[in-house]
Biopython code that builds the backbone (N, CA, C, O; Angstrom):
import numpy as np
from Bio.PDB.StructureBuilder import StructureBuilder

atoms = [
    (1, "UNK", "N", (31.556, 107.936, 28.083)),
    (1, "UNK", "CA", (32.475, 109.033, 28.296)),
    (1, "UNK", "C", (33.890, 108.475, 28.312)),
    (1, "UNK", "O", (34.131, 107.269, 28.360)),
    (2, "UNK", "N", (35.014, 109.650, 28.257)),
    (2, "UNK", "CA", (36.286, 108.686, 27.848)),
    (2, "UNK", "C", (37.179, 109.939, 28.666)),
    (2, "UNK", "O", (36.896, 111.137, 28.657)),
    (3, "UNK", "N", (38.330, 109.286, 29.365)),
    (3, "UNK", "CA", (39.026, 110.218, 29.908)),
    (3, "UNK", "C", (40.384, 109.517, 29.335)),
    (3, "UNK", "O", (40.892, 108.396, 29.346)),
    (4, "UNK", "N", (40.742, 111.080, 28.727)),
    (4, "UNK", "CA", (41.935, 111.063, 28.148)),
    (4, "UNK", "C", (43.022, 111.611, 27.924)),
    (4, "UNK", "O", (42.922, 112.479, 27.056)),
    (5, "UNK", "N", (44.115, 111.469, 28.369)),
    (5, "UNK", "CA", (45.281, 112.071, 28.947)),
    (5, "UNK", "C", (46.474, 111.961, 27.206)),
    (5, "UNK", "O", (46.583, 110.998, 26.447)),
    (6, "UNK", "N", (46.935, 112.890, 27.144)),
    (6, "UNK", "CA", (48.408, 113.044, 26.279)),
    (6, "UNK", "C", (47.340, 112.271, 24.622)),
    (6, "UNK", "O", (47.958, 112.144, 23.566)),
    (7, "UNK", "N", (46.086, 111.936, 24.681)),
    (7, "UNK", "CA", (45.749, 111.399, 23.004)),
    (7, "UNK", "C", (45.567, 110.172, 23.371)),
    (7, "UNK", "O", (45.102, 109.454, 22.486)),
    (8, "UNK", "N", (45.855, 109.486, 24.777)),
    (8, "UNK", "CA", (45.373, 108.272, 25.338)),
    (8, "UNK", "C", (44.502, 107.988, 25.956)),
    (8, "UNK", "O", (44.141, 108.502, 27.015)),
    (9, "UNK", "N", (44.022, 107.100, 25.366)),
    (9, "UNK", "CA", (42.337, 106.856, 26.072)),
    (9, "UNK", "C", (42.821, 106.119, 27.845)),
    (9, "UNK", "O", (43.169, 104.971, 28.118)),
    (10, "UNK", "N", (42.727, 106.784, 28.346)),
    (10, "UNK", "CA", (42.903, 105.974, 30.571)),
    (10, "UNK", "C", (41.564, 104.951, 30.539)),
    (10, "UNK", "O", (41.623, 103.724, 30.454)),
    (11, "UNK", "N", (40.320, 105.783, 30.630)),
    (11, "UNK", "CA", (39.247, 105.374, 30.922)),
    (11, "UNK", "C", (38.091, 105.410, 30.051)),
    (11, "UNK", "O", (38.127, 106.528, 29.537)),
    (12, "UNK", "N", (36.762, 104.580, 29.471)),
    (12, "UNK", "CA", (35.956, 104.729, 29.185)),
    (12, "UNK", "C", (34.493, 104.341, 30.046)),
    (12, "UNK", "O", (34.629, 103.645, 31.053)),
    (13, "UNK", "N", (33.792, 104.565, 29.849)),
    (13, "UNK", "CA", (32.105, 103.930, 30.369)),
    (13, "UNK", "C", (31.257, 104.918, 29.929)),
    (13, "UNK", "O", (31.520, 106.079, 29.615)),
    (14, "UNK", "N", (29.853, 104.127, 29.943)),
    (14, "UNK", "CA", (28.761, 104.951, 29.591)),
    (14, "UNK", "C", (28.264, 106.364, 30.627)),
    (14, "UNK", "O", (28.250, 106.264, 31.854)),
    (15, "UNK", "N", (28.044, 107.092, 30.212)),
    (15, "UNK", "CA", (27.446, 108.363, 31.335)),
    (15, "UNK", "C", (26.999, 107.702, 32.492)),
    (15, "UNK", "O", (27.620, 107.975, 33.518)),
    (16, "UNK", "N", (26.117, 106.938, 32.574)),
    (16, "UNK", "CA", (25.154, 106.597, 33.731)),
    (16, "UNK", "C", (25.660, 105.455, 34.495)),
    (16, "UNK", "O", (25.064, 104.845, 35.384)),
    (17, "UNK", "N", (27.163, 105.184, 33.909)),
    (17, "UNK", "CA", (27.702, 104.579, 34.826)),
    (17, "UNK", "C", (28.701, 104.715, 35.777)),
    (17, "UNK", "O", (29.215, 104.023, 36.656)),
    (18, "UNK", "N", (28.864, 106.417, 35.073)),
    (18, "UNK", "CA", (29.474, 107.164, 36.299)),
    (18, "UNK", "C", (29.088, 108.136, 37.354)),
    (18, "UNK", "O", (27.863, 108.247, 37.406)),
    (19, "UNK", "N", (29.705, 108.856, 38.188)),
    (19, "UNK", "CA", (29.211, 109.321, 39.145)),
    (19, "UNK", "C", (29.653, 110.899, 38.999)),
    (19, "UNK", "O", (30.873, 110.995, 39.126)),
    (20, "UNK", "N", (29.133, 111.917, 38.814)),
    (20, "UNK", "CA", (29.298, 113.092, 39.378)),
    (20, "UNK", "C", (29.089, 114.061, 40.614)),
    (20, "UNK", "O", (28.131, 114.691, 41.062)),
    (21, "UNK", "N", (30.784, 113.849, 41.060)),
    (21, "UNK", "CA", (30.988, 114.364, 42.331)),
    (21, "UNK", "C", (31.561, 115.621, 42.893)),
    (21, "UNK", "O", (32.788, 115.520, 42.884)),
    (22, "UNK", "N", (31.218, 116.619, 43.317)),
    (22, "UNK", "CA", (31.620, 118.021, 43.175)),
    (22, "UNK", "C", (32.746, 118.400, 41.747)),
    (22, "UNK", "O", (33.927, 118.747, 41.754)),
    (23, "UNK", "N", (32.052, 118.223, 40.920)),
    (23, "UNK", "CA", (32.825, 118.845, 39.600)),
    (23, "UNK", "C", (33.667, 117.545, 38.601)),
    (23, "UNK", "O", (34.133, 117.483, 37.463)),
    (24, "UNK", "N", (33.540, 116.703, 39.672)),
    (24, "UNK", "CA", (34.657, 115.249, 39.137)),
    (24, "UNK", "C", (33.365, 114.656, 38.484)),
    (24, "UNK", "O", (32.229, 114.879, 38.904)),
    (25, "UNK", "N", (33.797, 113.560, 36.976)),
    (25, "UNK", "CA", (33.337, 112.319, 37.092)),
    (25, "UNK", "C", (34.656, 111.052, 37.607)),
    (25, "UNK", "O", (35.874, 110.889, 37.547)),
    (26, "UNK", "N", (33.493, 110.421, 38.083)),
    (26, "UNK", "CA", (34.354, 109.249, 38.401)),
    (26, "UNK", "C", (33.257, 108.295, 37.993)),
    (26, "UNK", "O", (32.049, 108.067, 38.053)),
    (27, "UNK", "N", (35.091, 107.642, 37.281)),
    (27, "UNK", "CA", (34.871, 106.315, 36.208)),
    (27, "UNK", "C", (34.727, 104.864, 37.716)),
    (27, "UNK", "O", (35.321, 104.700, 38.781)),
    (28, "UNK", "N", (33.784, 104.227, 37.094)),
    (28, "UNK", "CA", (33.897, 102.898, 37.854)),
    (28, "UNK", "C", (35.147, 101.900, 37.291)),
    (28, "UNK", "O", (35.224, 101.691, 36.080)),
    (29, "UNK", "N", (36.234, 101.225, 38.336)),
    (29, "UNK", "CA", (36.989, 100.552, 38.292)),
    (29, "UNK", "C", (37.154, 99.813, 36.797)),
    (29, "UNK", "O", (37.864, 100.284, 35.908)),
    (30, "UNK", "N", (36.446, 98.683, 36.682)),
    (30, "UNK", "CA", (36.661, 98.304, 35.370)),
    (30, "UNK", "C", (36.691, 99.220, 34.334)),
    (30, "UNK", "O", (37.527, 98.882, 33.496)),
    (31, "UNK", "N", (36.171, 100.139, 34.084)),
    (31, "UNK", "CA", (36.528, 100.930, 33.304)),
    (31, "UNK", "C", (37.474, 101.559, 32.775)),
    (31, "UNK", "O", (37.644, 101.740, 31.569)),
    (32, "UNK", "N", (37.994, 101.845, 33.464)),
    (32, "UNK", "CA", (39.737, 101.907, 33.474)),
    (32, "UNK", "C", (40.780, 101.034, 32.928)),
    (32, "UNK", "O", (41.202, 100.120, 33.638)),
    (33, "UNK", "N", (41.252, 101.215, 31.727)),
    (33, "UNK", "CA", (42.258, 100.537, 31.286)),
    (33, "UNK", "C", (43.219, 99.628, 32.425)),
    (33, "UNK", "O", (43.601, 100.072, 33.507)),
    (34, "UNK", "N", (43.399, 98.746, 32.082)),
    (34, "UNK", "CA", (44.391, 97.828, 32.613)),
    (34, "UNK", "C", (45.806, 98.122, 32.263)),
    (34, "UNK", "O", (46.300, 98.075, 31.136)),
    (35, "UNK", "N", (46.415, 98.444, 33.427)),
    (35, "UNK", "CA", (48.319, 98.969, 33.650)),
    (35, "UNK", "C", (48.150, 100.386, 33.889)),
    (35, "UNK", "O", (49.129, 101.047, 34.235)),
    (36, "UNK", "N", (46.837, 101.008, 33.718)),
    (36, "UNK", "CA", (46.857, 102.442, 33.516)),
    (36, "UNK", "C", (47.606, 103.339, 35.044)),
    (36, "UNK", "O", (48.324, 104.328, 35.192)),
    (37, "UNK", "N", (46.907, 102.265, 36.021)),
    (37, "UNK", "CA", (47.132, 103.227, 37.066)),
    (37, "UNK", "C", (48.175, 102.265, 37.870)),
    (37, "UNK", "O", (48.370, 101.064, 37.679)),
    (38, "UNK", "N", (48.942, 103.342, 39.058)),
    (38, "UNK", "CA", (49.815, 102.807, 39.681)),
    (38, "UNK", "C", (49.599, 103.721, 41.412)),
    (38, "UNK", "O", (49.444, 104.940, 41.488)),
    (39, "UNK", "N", (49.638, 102.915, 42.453)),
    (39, "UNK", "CA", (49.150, 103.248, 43.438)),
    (39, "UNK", "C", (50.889, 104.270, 43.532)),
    (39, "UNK", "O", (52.008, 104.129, 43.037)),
    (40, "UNK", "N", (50.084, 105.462, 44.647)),
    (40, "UNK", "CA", (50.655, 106.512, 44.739)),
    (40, "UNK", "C", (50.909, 106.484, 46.413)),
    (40, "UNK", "O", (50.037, 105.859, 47.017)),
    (41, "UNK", "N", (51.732, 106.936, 47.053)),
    (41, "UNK", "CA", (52.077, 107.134, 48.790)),
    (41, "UNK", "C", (51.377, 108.375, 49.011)),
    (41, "UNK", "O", (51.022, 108.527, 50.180)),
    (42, "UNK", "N", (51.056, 109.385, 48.144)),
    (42, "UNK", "CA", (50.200, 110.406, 48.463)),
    (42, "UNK", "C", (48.702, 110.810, 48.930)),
    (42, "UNK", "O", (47.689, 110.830, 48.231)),
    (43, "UNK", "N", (48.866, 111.192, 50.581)),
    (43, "UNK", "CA", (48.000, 111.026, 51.665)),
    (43, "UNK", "C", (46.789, 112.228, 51.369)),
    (43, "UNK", "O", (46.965, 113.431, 51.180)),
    (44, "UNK", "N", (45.627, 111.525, 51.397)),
    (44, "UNK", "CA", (44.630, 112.501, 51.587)),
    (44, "UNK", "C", (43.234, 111.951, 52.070)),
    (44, "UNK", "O", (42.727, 110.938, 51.589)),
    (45, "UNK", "N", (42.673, 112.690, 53.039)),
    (45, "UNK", "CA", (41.650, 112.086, 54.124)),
    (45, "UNK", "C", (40.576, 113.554, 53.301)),
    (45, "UNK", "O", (41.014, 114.689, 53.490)),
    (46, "UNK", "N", (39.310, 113.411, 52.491)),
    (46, "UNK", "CA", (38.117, 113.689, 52.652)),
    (46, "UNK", "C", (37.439, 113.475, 53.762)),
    (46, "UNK", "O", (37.389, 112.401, 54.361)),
    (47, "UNK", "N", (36.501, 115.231, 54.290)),
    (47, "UNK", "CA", (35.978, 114.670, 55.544)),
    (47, "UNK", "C", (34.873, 113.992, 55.192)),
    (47, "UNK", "O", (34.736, 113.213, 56.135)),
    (48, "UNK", "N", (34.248, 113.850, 54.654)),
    (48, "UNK", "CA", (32.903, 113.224, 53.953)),
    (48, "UNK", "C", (33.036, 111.715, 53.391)),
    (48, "UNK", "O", (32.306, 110.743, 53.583)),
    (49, "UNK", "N", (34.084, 111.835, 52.717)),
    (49, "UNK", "CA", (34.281, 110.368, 51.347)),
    (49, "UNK", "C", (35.269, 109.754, 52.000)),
    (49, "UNK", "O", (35.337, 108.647, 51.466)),
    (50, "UNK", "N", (36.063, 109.816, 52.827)),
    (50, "UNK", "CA", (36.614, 108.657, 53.540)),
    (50, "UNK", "C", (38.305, 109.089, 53.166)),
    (50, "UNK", "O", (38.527, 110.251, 52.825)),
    (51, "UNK", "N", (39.423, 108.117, 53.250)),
    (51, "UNK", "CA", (40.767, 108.163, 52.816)),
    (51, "UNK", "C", (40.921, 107.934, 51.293)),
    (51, "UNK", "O", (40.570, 106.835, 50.863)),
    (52, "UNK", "N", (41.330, 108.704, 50.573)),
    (52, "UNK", "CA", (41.922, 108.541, 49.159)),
    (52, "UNK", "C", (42.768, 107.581, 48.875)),
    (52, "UNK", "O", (43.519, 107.278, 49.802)),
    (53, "UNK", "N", (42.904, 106.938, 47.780)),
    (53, "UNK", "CA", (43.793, 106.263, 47.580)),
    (53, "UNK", "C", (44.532, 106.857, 46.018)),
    (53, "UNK", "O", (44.045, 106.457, 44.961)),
    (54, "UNK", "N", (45.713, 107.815, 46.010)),
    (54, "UNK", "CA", (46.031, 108.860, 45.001)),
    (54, "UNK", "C", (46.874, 107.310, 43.891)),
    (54, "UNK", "O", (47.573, 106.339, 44.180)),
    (55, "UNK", "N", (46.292, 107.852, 42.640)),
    (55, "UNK", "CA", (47.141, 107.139, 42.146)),
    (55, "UNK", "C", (48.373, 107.607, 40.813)),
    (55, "UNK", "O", (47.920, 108.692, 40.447)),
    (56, "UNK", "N", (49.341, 107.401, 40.158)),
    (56, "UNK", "CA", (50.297, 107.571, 39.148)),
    (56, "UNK", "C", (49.458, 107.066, 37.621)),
    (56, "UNK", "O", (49.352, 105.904, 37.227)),
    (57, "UNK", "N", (49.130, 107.829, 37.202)),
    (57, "UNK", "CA", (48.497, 107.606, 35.277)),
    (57, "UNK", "C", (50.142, 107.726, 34.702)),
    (57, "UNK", "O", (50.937, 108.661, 34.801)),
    (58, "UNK", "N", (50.295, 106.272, 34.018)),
    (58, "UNK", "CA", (51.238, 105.616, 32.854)),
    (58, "UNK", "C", (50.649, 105.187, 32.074)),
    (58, "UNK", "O", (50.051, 104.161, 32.399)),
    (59, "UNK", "N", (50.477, 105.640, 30.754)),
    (59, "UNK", "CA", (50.214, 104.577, 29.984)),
    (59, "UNK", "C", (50.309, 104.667, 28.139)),
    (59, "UNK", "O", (49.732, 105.460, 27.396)),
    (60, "UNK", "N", (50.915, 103.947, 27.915)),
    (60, "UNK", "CA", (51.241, 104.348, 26.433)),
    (60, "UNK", "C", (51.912, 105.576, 25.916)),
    (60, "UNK", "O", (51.849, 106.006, 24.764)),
    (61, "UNK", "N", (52.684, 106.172, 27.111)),
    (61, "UNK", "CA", (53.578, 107.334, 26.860)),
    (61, "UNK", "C", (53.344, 108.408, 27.606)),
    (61, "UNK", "O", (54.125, 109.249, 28.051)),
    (62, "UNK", "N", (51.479, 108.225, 27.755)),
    (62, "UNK", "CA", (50.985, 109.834, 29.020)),
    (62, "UNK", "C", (51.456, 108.987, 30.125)),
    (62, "UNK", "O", (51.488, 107.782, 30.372)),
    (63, "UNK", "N", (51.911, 110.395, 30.854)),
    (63, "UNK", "CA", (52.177, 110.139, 32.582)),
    (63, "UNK", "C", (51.843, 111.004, 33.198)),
    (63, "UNK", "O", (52.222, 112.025, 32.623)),
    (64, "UNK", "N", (51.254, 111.268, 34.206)),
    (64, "UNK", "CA", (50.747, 111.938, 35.076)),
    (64, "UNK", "C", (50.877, 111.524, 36.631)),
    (64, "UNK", "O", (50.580, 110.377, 36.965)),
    (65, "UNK", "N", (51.397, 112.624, 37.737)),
    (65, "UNK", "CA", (51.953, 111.975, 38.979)),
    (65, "UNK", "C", (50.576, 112.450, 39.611)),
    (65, "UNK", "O", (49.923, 113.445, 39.297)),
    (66, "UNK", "N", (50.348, 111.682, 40.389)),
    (66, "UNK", "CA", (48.925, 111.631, 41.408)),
    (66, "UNK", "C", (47.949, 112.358, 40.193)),
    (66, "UNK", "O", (47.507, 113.505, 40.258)),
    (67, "UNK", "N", (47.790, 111.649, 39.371)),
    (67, "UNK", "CA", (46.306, 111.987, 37.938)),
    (67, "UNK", "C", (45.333, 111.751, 38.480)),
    (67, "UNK", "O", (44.344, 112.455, 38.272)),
    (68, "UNK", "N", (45.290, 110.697, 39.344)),
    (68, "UNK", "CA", (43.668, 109.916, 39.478)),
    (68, "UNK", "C", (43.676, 109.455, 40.966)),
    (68, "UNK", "O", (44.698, 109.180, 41.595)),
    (69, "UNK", "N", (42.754, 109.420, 41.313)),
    (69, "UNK", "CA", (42.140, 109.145, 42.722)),
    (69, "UNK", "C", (40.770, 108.253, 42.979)),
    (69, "UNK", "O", (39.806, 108.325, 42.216)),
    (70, "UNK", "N", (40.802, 107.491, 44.028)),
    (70, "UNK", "CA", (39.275, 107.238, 44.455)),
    (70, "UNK", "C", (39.558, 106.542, 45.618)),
    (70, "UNK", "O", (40.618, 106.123, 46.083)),
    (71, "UNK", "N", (37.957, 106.481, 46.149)),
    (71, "UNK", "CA", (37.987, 106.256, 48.056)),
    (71, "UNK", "C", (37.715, 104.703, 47.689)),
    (71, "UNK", "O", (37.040, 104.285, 46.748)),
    (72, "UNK", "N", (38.381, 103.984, 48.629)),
    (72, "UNK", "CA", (38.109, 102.255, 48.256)),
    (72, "UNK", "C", (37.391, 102.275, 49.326)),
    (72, "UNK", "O", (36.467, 101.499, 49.081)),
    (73, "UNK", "N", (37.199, 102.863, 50.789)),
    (73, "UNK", "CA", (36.244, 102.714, 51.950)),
    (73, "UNK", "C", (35.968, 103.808, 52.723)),
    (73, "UNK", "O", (36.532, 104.362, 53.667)),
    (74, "UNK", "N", (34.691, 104.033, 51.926)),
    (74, "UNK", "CA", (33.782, 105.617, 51.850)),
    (74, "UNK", "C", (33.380, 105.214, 53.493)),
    (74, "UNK", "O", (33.268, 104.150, 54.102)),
    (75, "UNK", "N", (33.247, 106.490, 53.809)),
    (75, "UNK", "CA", (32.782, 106.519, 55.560)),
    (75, "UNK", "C", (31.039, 106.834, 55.057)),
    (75, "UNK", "O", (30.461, 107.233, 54.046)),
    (76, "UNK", "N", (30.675, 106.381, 56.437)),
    (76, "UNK", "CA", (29.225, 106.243, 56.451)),
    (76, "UNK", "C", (28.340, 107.700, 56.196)),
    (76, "UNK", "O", (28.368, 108.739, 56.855)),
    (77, "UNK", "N", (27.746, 107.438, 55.284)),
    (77, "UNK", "CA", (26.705, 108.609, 54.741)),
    (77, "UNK", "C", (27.069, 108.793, 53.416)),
    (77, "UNK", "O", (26.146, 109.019, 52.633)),
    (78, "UNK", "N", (28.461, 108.738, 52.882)),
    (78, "UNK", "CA", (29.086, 108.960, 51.544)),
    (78, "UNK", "C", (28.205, 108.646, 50.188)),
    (78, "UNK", "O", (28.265, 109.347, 49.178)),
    (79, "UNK", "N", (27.099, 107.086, 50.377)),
    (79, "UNK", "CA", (26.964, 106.869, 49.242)),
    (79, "UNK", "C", (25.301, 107.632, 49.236)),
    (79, "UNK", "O", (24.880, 108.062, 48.162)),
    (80, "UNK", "N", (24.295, 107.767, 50.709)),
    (80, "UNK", "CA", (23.585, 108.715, 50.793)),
    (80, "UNK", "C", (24.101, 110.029, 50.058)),
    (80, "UNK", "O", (23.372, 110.304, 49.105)),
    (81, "UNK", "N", (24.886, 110.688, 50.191)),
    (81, "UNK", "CA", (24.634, 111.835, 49.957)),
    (81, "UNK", "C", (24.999, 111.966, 48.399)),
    (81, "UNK", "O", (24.703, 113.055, 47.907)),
    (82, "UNK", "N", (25.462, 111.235, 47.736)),
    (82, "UNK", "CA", (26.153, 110.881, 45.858)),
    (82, "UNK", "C", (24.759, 110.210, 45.421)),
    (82, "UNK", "O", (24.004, 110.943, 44.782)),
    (83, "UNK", "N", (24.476, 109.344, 45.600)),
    (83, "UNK", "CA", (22.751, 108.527, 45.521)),
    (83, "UNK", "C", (23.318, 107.399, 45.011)),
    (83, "UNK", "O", (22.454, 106.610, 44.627)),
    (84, "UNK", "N", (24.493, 106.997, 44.850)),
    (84, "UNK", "CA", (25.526, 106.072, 44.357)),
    (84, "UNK", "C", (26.468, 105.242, 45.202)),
    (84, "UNK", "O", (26.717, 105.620, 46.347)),
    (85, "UNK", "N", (26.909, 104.343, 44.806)),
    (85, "UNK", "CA", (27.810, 103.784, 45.563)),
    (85, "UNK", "C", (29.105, 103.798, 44.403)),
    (85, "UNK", "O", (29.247, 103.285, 43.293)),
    (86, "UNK", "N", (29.703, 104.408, 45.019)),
    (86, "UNK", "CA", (31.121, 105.002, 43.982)),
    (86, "UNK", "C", (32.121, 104.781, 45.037)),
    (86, "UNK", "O", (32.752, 105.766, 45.421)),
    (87, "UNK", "N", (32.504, 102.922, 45.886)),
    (87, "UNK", "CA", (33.903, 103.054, 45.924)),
    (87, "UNK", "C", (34.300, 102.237, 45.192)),
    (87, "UNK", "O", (33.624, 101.361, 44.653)),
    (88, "UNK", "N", (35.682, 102.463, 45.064)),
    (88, "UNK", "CA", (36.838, 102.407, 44.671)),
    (88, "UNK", "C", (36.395, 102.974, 42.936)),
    (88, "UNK", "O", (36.978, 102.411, 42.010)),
    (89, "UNK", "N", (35.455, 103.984, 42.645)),
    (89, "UNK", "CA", (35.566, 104.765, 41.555)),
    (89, "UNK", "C", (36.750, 105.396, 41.511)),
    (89, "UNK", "O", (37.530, 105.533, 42.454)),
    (90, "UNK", "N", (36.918, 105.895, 40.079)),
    (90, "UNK", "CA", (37.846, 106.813, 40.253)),
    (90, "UNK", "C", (37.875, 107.782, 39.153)),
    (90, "UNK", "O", (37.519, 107.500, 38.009)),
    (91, "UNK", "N", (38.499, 109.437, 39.690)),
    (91, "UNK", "CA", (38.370, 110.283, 39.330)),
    (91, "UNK", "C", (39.631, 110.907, 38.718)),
    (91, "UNK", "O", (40.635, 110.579, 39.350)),
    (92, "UNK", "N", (39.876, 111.727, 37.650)),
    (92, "UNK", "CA", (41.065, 112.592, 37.363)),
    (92, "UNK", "C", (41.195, 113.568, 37.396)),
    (92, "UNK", "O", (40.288, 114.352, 37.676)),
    (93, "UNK", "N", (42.459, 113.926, 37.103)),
    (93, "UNK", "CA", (43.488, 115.514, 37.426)),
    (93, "UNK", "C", (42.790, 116.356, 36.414)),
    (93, "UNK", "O", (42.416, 115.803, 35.379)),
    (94, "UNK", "N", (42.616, 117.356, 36.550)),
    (94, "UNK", "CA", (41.950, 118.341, 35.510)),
    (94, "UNK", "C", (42.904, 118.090, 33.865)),
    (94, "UNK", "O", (42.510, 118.430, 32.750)),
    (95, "UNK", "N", (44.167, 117.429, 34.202)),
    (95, "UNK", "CA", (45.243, 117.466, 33.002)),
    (95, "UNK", "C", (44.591, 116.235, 32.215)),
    (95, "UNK", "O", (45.250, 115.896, 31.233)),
    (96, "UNK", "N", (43.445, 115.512, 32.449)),
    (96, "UNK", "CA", (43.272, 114.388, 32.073)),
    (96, "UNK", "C", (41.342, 114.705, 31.591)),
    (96, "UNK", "O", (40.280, 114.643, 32.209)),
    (97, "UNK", "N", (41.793, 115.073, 30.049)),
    (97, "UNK", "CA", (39.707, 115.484, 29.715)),
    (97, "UNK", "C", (39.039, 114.398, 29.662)),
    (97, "UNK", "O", (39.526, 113.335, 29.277)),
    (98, "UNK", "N", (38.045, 114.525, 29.980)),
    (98, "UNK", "CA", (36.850, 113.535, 30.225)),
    (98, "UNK", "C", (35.651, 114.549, 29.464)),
    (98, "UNK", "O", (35.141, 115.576, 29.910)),
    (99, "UNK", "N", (35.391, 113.789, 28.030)),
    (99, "UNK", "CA", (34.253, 114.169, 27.426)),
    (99, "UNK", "C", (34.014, 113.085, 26.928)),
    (99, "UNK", "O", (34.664, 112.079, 26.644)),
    (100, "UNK", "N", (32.305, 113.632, 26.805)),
    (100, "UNK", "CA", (31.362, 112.070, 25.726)),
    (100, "UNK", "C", (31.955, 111.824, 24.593)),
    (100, "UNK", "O", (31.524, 110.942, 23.850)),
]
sb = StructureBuilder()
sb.init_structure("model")
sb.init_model(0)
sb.init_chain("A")
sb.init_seg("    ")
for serial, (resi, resn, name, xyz) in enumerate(atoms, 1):
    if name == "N":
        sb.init_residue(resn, " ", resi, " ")
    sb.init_atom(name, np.array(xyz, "f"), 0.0, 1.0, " ", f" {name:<3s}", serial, name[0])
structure = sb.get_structure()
């Protein structure tokens, strides 16, 4: 699957190596282009999945402010209830398609 913002590829990986989480996929870390993302000051606490870590999508001309997100330290039960262990996955802004 490939998530792709402005005609730029952000992220690729195979289906089954991502995670579908209420409506999101989230790409596992390496997957993610290198320079793509840039950590963001924008605060958000899931009661379930732990603290967000929001991030800035730059890359090759797409930009997107807080595009992408993922929990680097899921609170306990998180990867029970996904059947996965998806931290520091990460997920995008609806402005950013993710198809096979």
């Amino acid at each position: 699957m490939k998530a792709v913002l402005d005609g730029v590829v952000i992220a690729e990986a195979d289906r089954d190596d991502l995670a579908s989480i209420e409506g999101n996929w989230y790409f596992p870390p390496q997957s993610v282009r290198e320079g793509a993302l840039h950590k963001s000051p924008t605060p958000y606490t899931c009661p379930w999945k732990g603290a967000a870590q929001y991030w800035n999508v730059s890359l090759d001309g797409a930009e997107l402010t807080d595009g992408a997100w993922s929990y680097p330290d899921l609170y306990p039960g998180a990867v029970e209830r996904v059947g996965k262990d998806f931290a520091g996955f990460v997920a995008f802004d609806r402005k950013v398609v993710v198809s096979d």
